[in-house]
C-alpha positions in Angstrom: 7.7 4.8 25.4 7.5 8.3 25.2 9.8 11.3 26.8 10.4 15.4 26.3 13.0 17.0 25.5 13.7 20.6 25.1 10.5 21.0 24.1 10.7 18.0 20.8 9.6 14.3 21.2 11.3 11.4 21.7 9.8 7.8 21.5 11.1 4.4 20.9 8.6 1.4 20.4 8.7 -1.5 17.9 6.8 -0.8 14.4 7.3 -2.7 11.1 8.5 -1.4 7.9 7.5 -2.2 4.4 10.4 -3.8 2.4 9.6 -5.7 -0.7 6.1 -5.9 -0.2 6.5 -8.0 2.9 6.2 -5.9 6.5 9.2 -6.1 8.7 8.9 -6.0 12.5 11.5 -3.2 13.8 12.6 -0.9 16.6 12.2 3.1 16.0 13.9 5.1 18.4 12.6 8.8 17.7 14.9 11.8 18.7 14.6 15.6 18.0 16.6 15.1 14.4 16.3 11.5 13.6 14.1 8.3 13.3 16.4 5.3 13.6 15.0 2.0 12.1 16.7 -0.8 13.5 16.9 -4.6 13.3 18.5 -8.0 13.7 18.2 -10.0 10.8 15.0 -11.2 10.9 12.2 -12.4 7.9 11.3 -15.0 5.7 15.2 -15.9 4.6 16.7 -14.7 7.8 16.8 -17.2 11.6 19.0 -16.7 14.9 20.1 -19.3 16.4 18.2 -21.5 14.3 14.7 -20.1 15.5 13.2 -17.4 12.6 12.5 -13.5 14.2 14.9 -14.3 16.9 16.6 -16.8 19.4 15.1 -19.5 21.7 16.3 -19.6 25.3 18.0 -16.3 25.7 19.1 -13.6 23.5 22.9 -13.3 23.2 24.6 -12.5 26.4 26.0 -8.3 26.2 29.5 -9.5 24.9 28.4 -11.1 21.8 26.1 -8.6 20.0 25.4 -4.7 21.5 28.3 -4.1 19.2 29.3 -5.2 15.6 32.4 -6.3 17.1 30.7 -9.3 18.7 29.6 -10.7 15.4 31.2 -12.7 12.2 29.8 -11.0 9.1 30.9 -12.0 5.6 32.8 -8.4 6.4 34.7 -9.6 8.9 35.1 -13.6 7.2 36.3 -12.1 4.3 36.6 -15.0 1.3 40.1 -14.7 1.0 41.0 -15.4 4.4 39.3 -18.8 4.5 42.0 -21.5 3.9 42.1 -22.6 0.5 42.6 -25.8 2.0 38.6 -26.6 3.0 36.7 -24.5 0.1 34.4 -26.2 -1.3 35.0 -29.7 0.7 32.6 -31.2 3.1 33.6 -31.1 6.9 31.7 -32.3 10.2 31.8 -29.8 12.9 30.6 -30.6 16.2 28.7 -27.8 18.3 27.7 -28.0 22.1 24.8 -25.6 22.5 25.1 -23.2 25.0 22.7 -22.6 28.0 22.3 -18.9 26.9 22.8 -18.4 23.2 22.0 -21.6 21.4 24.0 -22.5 18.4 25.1 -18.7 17.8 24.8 -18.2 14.7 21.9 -16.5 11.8 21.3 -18.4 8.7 19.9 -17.5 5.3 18.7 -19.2 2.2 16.6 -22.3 1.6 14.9 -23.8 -1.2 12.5 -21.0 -2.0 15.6 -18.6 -2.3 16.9 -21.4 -5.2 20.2 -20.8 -2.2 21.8 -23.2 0.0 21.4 -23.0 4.0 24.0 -20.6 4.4 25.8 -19.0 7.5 25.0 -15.2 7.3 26.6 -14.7 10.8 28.6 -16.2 13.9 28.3 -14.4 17.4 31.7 -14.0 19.4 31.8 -16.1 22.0 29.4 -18.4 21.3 29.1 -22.1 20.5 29.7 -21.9 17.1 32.3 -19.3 17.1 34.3 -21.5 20.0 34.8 -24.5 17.6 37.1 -22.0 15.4 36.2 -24.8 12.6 32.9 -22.4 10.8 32.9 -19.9 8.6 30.3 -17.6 7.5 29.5 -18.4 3.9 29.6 -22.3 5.3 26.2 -24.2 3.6 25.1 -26.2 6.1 24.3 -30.2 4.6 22.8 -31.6 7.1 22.0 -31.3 11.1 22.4 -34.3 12.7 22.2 -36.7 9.8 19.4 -34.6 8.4 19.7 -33.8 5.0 19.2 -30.1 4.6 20.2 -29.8 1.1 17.0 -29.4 -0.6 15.4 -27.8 2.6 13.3 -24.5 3.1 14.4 -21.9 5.2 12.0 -23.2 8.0 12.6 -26.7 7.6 16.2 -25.7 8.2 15.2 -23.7 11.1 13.2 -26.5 12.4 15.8 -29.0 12.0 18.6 -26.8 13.9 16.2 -26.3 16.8 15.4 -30.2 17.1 18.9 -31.1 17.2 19.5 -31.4 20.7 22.5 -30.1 22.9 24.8 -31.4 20.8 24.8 -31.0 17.2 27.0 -32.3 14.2 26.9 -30.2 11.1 28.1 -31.3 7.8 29.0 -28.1 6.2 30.6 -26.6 2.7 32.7 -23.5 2.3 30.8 -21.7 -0.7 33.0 -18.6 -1.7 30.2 -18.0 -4.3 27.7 -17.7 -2.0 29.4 -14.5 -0.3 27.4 -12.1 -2.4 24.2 -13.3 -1.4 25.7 -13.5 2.6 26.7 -9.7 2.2 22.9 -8.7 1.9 21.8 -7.3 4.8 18.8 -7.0 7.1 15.7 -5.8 5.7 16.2 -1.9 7.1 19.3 -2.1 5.5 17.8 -2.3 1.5 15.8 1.2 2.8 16.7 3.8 0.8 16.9 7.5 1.5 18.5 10.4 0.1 22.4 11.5 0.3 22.5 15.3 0.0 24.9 16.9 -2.4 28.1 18.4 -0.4 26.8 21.8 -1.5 23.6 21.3 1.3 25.1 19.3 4.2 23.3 20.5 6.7 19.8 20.4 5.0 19.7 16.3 4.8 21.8 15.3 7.6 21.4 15.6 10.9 24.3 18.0 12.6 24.3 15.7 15.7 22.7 12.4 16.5 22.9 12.1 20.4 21.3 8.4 21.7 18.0 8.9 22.6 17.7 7.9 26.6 14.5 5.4 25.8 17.0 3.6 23.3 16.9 -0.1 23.5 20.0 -2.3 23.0 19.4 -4.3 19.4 21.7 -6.0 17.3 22.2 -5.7 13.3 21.7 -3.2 11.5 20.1 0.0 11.8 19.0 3.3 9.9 19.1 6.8 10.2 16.7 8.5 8.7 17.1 12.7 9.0 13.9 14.6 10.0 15.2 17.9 8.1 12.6 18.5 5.3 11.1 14.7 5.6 7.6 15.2 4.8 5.1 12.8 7.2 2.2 12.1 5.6 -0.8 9.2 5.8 -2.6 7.3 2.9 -0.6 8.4 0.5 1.5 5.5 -1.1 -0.2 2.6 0.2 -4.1 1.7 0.5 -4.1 2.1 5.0 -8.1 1.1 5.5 -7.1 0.6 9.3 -5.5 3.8 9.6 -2.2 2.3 11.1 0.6 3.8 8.4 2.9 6.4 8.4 5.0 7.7 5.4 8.1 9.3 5.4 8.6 11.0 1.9 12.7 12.0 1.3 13.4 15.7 0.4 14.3 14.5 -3.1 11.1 12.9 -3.3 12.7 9.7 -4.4 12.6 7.3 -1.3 8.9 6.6 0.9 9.4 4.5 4.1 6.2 3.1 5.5 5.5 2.3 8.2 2.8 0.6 10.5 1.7 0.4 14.1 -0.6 -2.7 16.2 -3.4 -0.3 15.8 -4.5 3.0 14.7 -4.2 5.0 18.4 -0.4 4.0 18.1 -0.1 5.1 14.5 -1.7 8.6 15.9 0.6 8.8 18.3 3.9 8.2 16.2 2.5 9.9 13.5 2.1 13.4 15.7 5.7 12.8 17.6 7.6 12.4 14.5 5.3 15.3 13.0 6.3 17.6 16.0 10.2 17.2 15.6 9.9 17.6 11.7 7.7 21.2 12.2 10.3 22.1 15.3 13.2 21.7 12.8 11.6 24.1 10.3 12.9 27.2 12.0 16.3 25.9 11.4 15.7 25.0 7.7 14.8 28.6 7.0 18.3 29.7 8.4 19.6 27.3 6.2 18.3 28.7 3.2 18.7 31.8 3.7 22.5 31.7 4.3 23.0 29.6 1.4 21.4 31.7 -0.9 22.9 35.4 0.7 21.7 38.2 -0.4 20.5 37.0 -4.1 17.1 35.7 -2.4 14.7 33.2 -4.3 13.5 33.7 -7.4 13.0 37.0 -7.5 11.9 37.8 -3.7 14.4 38.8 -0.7 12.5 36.5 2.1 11.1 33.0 3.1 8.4 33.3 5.7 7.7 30.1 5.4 8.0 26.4 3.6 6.9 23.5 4.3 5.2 19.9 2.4 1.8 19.4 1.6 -0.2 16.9 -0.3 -1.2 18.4 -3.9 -4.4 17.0 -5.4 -4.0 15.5 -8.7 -7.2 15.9 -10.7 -8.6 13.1 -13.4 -8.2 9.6 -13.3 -4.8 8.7 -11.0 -3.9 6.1 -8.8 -2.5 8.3 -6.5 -5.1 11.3 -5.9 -2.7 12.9 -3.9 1.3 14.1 -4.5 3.6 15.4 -2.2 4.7 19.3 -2.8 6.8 21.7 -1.3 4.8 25.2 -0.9 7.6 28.3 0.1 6.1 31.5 0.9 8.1 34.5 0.5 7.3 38.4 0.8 5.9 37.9 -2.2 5.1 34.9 -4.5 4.1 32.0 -3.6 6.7 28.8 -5.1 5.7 25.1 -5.7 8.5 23.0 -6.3 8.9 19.1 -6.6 11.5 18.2 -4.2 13.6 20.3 -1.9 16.3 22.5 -3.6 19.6 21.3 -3.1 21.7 23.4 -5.5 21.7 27.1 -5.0 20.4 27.7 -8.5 17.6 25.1 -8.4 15.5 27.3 -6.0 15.5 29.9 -8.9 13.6 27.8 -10.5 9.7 26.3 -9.3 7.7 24.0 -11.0 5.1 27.3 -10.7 5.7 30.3 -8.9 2.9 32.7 -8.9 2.6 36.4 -7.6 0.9 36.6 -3.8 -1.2 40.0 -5.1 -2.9 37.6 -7.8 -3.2 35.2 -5.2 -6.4 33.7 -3.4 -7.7 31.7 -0.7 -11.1 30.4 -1.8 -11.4 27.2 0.6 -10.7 26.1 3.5 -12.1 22.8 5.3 -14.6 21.0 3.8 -17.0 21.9 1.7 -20.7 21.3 1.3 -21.5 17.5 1.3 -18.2 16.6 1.0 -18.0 12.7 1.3 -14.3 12.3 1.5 -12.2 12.9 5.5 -9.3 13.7 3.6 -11.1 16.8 2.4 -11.7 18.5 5.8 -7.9 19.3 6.0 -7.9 20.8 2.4 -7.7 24.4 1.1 -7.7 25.4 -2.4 -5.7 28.5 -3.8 -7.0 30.3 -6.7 -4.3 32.9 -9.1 -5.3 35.2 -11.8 -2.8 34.3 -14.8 -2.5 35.7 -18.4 -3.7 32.6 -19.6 -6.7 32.1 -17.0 -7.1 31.0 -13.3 -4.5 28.6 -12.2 -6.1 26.7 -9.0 -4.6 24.2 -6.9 -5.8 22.1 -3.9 -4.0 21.2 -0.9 -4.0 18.8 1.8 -2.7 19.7 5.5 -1.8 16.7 7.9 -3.6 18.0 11.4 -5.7 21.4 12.2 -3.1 22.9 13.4 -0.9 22.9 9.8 -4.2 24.4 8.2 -4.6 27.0 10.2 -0.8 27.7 9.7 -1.3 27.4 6.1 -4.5 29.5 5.7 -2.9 32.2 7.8 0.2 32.8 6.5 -1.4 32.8 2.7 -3.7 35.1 3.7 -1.2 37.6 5.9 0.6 36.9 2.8 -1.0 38.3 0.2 -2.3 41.6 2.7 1.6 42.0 2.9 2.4 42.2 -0.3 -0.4 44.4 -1.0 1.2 46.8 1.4 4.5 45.8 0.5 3.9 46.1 -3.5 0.9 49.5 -3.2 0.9 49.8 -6.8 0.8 48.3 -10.1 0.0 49.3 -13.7 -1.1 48.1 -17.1 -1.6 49.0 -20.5 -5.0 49.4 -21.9 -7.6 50.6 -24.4 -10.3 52.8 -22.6 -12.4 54.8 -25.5 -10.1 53.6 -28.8 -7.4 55.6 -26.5 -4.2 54.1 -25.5 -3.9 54.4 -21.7 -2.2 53.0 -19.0 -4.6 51.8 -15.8 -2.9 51.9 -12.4 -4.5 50.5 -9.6 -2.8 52.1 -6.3 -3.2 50.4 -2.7 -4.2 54.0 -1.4 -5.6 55.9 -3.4 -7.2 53.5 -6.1 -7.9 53.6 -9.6 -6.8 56.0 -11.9 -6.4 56.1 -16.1 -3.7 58.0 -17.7 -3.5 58.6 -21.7 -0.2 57.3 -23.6 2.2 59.8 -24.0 3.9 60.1 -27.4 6.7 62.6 -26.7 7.3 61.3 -23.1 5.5 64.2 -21.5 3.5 63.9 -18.4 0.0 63.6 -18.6 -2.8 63.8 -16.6 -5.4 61.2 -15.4 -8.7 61.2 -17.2 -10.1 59.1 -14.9 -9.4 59.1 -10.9 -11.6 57.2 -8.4 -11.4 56.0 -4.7 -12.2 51.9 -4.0 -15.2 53.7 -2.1 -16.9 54.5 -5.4 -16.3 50.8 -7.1 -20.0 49.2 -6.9 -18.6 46.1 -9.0 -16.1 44.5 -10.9 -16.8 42.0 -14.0 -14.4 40.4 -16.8 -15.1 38.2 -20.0 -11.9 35.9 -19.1 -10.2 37.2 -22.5 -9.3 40.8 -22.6 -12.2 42.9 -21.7 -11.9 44.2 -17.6 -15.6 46.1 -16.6 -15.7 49.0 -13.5 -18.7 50.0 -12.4 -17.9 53.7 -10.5 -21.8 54.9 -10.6 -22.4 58.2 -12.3 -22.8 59.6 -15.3 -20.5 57.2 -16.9 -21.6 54.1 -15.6 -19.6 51.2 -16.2 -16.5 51.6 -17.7 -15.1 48.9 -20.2 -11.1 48.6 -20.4 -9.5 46.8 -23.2 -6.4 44.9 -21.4 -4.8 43.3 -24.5 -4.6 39.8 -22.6 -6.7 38.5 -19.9 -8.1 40.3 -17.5 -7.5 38.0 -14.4 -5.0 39.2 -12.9 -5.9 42.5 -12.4 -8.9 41.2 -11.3 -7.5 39.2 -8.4 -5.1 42.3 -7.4 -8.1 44.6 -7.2 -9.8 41.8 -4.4 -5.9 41.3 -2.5 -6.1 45.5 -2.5 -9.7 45.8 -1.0 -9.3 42.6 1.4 -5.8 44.1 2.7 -7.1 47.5 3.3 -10.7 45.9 4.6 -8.4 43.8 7.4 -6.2 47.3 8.5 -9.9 48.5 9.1 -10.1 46.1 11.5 -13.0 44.0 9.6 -13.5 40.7 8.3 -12.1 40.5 4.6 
């Protein structure tokens, strides 16, 4: 099921989770801030009413589960408050099954577990709960005469649902056995991040309202925040039928998969929970930027724009693909490894590098290219001091490569205009000299002076006059103005690549003001 509202997603529809390496049926109820997982407790160790993945008959009646005051737990049973007086002695309980409700209660363990047939749970109201005589923790002996003390957790199951309207249980108070009773559903070992107090908002939603297309379910559930979760496909897990969906925590510490009946589904969860994630950006941003004031981010005053992508990782890997957060300010572009929590961890990216230097040098697929994956990539190329630095990137949809390519782009003709000017030291004819390289009015090469003096150029030109542009990689930048001179050969101490790639982000800024393809 499906709804809109104010302009976000909401959905609800049962999917399962991966937990343990075994898949989980559950219900996701999708709102504009959250994805809530929920569950009874249902699996291989888990049965209702002695039937596994849920009752026979009826489901509980509204008064003995839409609330976790209408079950026993081993939180409400606490050890102590069983009567010393029947741990760990057997006792025969009869039990009248109920029209609606069966036995009433959920039971765990079995003979694969190396664990007794325990009672995880009693329902309010129910038969079990009416004799006043169980507890949970109880190890059920036997049902009916049928020894259940070496049984399986379906033989167990079997044997409750074969016992007919009325059932005697030999049972065992096992205070030991509370540990094992306390462990919860399946949804309930997911893990996820807790935000520092310093970021509240950031991981947490700031409201959770119940989504309309909610469904009633019992046991437990969990909210997982769509601030800064990153959505991704393929990533984790082999999906060869396209039906997953990750969810990556900002730390990136915690993945929840999840998978749909068939691959249309998948699509369709995949782009709801994508949308509310993308809508929630806007308010990330705001986020940031109060919590770091006026200092900005590592160096630069602005975000424009953040967001996760998937990172090639080139050689031999397992996983060919990582999760990274790109941020885009006025004017570097910052790859970090998780999402900042601390103030002073946004000062510091696994790589920041300068927009000016910066590239786009692919975008889609390229020629022959036999993997899908690769027609949502782009590839960003930066001139360094020690070389190029290139990185590949994977978008989700069309729609977050366009964003992507555009903003990088816009981004670097930005802080071209933003920046106009920067200048280097250099060698031109066994002459100290310092080359500048001016958005408007282009190159120019100015001696050293010793005293401090002014001095002028010996060398202006327009970007009209450049015919080319050529570098050995080490030190040695070549510009080719026609003329007498020819091509000029500069001595940049280090390498020439950055320079290089600022020269191309001046000319394709100034290209695009022209109103013509860079």
């Amino acid at each position: 099921m499906t709804a809109a509202a104010a302009g976000r997603v909401q959905r609800s529809g049962f999917l399962e989770v991966l937990v343990r390496d075994r898949w989980h049926k559950v219900l996701a109820n999708l709102n504009e801030e959250t994805l809530t997982l929920s569950c009874e407790d249902r699996g291989e160790n888990t049965s209702f009413n002695g039937i596994t993945n849920g009752a026979y008959g009826n489901s509980p009646g509204p008064e003995c589960g839409n609330s976790p005051k209408g079950v026993r737990t081993v939180f409400t049973d606490l050890p102590e408050q069983v009567p010393e007086a029947i741990a760990n002695k057997k006792r025969c309980i009869k039990v009248v099954k109920q029209e609606l409700g069966g036995l009433g209660i959920s039971i765990k363990g079995g003979k694969e577990n190396k664990m007794p047939i325990l009672i995880s749970k009693i329902f309010k109201g129910l038969a079990a709960d009416q004799t006043q005589s169980l507890y949970v923790g109880d190890a059920i002996l036997s049902v009916n005469d049928t020894d259940l003390r070496d049984a399986t957790h379906d033989e167990a199951v079997q044997a409750l649902k074969k016992a007919g309207k009325e059932v005697i249980l030999e049972v065992k108070y096992m205070r030991e056995a509370a540990p094992y009773v306390k462990k919860g559903s399946p949804v309930s070992e997911i893990g996820w991040e807790t935000p520092p107090p310093e970021s509240p908002r950031l991981g947490s939603a700031s409201f959770d309202p119940p989504s309309p297309l909610s469904l009633p379910v019992h046991g437990d559930r969990k909210n997982i925040p769509l601030k800064m979760c990153y959505v991704t496909r393929s990533m984790t897990v082999p999906d060869p039928e396209n039906r997953h969906i990750e969810l990556h925590s900002p730390d990136a510490k915690h993945t929840v998969v999840l998978r749909s009946k068939d691959s249309a589904t998948s699509q369709a969860w995949f782009n709801a929970i994508s949308s509310n994630v993308s809508d929630l950006i806007t308010r990330v941003i705001a986020d940031v930027r109060e919590q770091l004031g006026k200092t900005g981010i590592a160096g630069s005053r602005e975000i424009r724009h953040l967001g996760w992508l998937a990172e090639k990782v080139f050689g031999e890997n397992e996983k060919p693909w990582k999760p990274v957060l790109v941020v885009l300010t006025e004017k570097d572009l910052l790859l970090y490894e998780s999402m900042p929590r601390m103030k002073e961890a946004w000062f510091h990216p696994a790589y920041s590098y300068p927009l000016l230097a910066t590239r786009l040098v692919h975008s889609g697929p390229g020629k022959g290219s036999p993997q899908p994956e690769m027609e949502l990539s782009f590839a960003t190329r930066t001139g360094t001091r020690q070389g190029i630095d290139t990185h590949m990137f994977r978008a989700e949809n069309s729609r977050d490569l366009s964003l992507w390519t555009r903003y990088i782009v816009q981004g670097c003709h930005n802080a071209a205009e933003l920046i106009k000017e920067i200048t280097t030291l250099c060698m031109y004819k066994n002459q100290s000299c310092r080359l500048t390289v001016h958005y408007e009015d282009g190159f120019s090469i100015t001696p050293e002076s010793q005293d401090g003096a002014f001095t002028k150029p010996i060398l202006q030109c327009p970007y009209e006059k450049l015919k080319m542009s050529s570098d050995d990689g080490v030190r040695i930048l070549c510009l080719d103005f026609g003329g007498k001179d020819g091509e000029i050969q500069l001595d940049l101490h280090s390498c020439p690549k950055p320079i290089v790639f600022i020269i191309h982000s001046f000319l394709s800024a100034k290209i695009t003001r022209l109103g013509l393809v860079a």
